[in-house]
N, C-alpha and C positions, 0 to 999 in steps of 0.2 A: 780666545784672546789672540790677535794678530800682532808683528811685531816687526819691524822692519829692520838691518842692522845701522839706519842711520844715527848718530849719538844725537839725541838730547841736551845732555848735559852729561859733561867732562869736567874731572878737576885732575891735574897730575901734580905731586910731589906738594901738595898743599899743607900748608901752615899759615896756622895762627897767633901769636903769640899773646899775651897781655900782661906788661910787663916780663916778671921772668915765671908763668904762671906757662903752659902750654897746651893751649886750648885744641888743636891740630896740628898732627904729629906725620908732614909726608904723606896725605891723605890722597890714595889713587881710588875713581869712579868713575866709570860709566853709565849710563841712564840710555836706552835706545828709543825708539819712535814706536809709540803703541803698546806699552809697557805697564806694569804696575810694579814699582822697586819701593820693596822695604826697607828703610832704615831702624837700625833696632840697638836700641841702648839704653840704661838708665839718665837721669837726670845726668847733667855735666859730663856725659861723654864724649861730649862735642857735637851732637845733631843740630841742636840751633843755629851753633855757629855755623856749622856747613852750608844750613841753609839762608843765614845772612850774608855771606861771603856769595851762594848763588843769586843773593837778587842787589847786588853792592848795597847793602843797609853796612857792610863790613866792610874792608880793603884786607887781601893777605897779606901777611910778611914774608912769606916766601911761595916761588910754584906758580900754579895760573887756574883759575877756573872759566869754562865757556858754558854758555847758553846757547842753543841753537846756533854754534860756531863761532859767537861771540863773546867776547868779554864784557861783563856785566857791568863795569863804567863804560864799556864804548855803545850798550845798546839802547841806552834814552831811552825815552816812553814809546818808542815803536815796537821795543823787545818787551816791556813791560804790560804791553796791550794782549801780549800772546799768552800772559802767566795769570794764574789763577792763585792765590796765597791767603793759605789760612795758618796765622803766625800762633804758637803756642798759649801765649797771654795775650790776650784779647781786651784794647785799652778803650772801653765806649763810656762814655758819661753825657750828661748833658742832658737838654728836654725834647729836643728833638725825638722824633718817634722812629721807630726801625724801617717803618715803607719810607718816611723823608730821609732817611741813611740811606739804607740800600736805591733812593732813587737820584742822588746826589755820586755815588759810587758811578750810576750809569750814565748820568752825566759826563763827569772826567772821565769815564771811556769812551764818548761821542753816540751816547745814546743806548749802547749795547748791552743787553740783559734786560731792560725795562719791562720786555710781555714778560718774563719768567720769572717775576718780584713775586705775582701774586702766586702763580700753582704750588712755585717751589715752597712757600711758605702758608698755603695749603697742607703741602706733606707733611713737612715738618712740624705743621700743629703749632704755626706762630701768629701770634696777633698781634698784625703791623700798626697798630691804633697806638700799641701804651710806649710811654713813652722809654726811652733807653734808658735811663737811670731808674726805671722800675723794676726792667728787668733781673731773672735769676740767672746762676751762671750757666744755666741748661738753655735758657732763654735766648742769649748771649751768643751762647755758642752755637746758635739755632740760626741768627743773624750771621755769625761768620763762613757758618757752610753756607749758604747762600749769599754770600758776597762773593764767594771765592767760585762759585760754579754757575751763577747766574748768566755770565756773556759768554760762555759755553769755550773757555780757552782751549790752545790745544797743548799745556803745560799746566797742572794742578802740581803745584807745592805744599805739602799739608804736616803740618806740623801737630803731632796728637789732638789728631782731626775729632774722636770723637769724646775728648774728653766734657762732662759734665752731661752726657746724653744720656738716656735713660736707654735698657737693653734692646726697648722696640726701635726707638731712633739710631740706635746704632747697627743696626739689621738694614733701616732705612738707609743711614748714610752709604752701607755697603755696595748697596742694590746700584746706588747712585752714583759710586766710583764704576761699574763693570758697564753701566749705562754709557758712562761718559770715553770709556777706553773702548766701549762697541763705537761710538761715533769719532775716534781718531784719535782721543787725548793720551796722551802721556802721564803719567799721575808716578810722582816723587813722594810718600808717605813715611813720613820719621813717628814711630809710635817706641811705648816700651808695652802696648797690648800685644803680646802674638798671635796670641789665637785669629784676634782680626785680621793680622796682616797676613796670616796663613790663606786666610778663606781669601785672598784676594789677589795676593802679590805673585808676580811669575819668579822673580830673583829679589834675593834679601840680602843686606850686607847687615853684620853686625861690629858695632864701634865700641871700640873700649878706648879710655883716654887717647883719643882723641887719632885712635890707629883703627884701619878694618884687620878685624880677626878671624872673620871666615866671610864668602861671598860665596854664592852658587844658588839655583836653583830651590825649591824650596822642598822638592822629593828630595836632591841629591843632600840637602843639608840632614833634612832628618835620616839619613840612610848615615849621615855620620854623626850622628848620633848615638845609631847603635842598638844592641838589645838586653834589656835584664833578664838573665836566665837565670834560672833554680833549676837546679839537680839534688834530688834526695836519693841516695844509697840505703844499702841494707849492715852499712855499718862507716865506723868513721872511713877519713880518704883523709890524705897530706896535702896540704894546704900550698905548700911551697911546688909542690908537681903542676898544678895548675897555674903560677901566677908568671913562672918563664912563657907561659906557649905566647906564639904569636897572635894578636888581636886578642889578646884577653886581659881585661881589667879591672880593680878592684875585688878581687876576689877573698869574698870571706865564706869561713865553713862555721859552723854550729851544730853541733851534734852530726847526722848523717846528713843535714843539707850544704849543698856549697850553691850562694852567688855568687856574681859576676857581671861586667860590663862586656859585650860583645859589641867588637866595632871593625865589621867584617866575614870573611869566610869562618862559616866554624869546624872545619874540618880538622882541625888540631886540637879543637877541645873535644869534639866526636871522639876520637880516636882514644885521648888522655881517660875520657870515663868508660869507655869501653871496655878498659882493665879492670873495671868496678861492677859491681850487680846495681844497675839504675832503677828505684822501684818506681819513680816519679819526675818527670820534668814539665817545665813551662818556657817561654820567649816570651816577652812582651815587646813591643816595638816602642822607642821611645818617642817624646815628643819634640818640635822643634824648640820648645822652652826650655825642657833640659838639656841640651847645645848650648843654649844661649847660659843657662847654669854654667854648666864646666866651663866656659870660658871666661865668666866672673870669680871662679874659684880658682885659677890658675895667679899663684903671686905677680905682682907685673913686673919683677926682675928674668919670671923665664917667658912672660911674654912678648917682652923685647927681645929676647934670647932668639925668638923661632924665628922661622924661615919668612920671609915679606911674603904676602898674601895680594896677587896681581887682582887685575877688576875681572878676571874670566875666573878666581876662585881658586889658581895653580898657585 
């Protein structure tokens, strides 16, 4: 994966409001050229809206967002020709069938994606014949990835891209994000699946109401994460000796075993059980899911408390 440091897609100090409801909260991002950027959050954390605010379906109430340098009321259909969006909720109805959709899509592009109606819906195991209002919502959502990657943009917006897809298409749709980021594209994906966005994305921000709570890399995120350790002794240990060191946390003992959170060097816990006869240990390395855990479980009075989180992750 190639990646240039030109930005994408920037938003600084953005907000949203909706009435007195605050949907983004000072939202700072970057997106570079040749990318794959995770956004990760539950429902209502503000991913949507970040991404209607990127294609003006929103206007902010405070801050700026650009697209490829510009602002998304100033870039009309010339900026809109370059984006690829596949929106959360997927509004198709009608008798129309999905080849007269998806070839009506290519039309209001000026023709663009027409040869790749039929392969990509080949892949994806869709039958352009029945009509849209037949379809399932796997179906559906078979027609929106291929509406959205068909004129081969050089910006995919994807909004839980592969929700309603069965585990082989969603292997499929992957293949077909790394494909599209080998030929130039940029790809923006708001998911709350990680494992997905793991296998794909180069940087991940994760959004809690409507704030980013961590940014970085997606090795460097799960390194802070941490590790669960077990140590079993050959008899009890003090529970409270362990829970001052530095980089250590959550530590519970039960009989001769003590865990713990490692988030860091452990050379201070090395050292704390060394005073002990260790008959047993273990590390497990944790996952970027439970990252994205601890910072759902943190109250959100201390996590407006922390320190603001830049788009480099500092």
């Amino acid at each position: 994966m190639t990646t240039s440091t030109e930005v994408v897609i920037r938003t600084e100090g953005l907000v949203k409001d909706y009435g007195s409801t605050r949907a983004l909260d000072h939202l700072d991002l970057e997106v570079r050229r040749g990318e794959v950027f995770g956004f990760l959050g539950p429902n209502g954390a503000g991913k949507s809206t970040t991404i209607r605010v990127l294609l003006d379906q929103l206007r902010p109430t405070e801050g700026r967002a650009e697209v490829f340098g510009v602002a998304p009321k100033a870039g009309g259909p010339g900026l809109r020709a370059r984006i690829g969006y596949l929106p959360g909720e997927l509004a198709m109805a009608g008798r129309a069938t999905s080849q007269e959709l998806l070839e009506h899509y290519a039309r209001l592009r000026g023709g663009a994606g027409r040869d790749n109606i039929a392969p990509l819906a080949e892949r994806f195991g869709l039958d352009p014949s029945r009509p849209i209002r037949a379809l399932s919502k796997g179906n559906k959502q078979k027609v929106g990835v291929i509406q959205a990657f068909m004129h081969r943009p050089e910006l995919l917006i994807l909004d839980e891209p592969t929700s309603g897809l069965d585990p082989l298409l969603q292997h499929e749709f992957l293949t077909l994000v790394r494909e599209a980021v080998a030929a130039g594209a940029t790809v923006f994906m708001s998911s709350h699946v990680l494992s997905e966005v793991e296998l794909v994305a180069g940087r991940v921000a994760i959004i809690r109401q409507g704030r980013i709570v961590d940014l970085d890399d997606v090795a460097t995120l799960r390194h802070h994460a941490g590790q669960r350790i077990a140590l079993t002794f050959d008899g009890a240990v003090d529970a409270g000796a362990f829970r001052s060191l530095p980089n250590v946390e959550d530590v519970e003992v039960e009989g001769g075993t003590l865990t713990c959170l490692l988030r860091g060097e452990p050379d201070a816990l090395l050292k704390a059980a060394a005073q002990h006869r260790v008959v047993r240990w273990s590390a497990e390395d944790r996952e970027l899911e439970d990252l994205f855990l601890d910072h759902y479980r943190v109250p959100a009075e201390e996590l407006h408390a922390d320190e603001e989180v830049t788009v480099d992750g500092r």
